[in-house]
Phi, psi and omega in degrees: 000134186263128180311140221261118233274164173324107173303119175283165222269133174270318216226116169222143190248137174229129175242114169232218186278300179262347204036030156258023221173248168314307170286328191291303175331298168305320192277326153303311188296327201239041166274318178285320184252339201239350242245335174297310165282304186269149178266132180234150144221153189268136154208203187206151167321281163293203165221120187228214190222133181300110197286147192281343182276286171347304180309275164325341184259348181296293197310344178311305205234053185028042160253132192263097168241037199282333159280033173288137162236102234285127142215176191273168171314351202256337195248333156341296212290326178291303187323303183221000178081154180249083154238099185215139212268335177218123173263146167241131184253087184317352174207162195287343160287346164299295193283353173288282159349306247235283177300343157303332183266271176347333171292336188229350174232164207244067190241149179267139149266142174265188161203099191265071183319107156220141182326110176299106186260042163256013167264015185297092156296174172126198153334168134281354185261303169324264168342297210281335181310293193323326193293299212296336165319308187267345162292277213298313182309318168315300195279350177288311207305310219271350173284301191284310192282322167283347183267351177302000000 
């Protein structure tokens, strides 16, 4: 019997720790390449404040995130309720969350580990490589996992 082929992704939630960085960073490329078909938002464990490097590495390659609002699982879940068929989560705190949710709600979780790239010392130039690292590393996963 052949395995039953992959449902495609309607609604996907990207979670890191702050919704300041990574997830927001995720949740614009795939607003930008996905936004027609797929529905997308962003949160965080927490509620942080949206970092300017993030920002600045989107503009690089002209995705615009500037009216992004940093908010937590908690204040999502008010807005708007969590019904999204894959949350993908970016830090180990995240996915810890993430799962926790599952439990009361019916979504597959990912767990993509990437890197925070605000523990980057250095240059401003040195700092901004990391961000576009964890950009380009982002934008590969989300391109291949959502065009699925």
């Amino acid at each position: 019997m052949e395995p039953a082929p992959a449902r495609r992704v309607q609604s996907v939630l990207f979670i890191c720790a702050h919704n300041a960085v990574r997830s927001p960073m995720a949740e614009a490329m795939a607003k930008h390449f996905f936004g027609k078909s797929v529905y997308v938002q962003s949160a965080g464990a927490r509620r942080g404040v949206l970092d300017p490097f993030a920002l600045a590495a989107l503009d690089e390659i002209g995705i615009d995130a500037h009216r992004h609002k940093p908010k937590s699982i908690e204040d999502l879940a008010e807005w708007e309720g969590l019904n999204f068929d894959l949350i993908i989560t970016l830090s180990p705190e995240a996915h810890h969350k993430a799962l926790e949710l599952t439990r009361t709600i019916a979504a597959e979780v990912e767990y993509w580990p990437t890197v925070d790239p605000t523990v980057v010392q250095g240059s401003r130039e040195q700092m901004m490589e990391a961000y576009r690292e964890v950009r380009d590393g982002l934008m590969r996963r989300i391109k291949t996992r959502l065009a699925a």
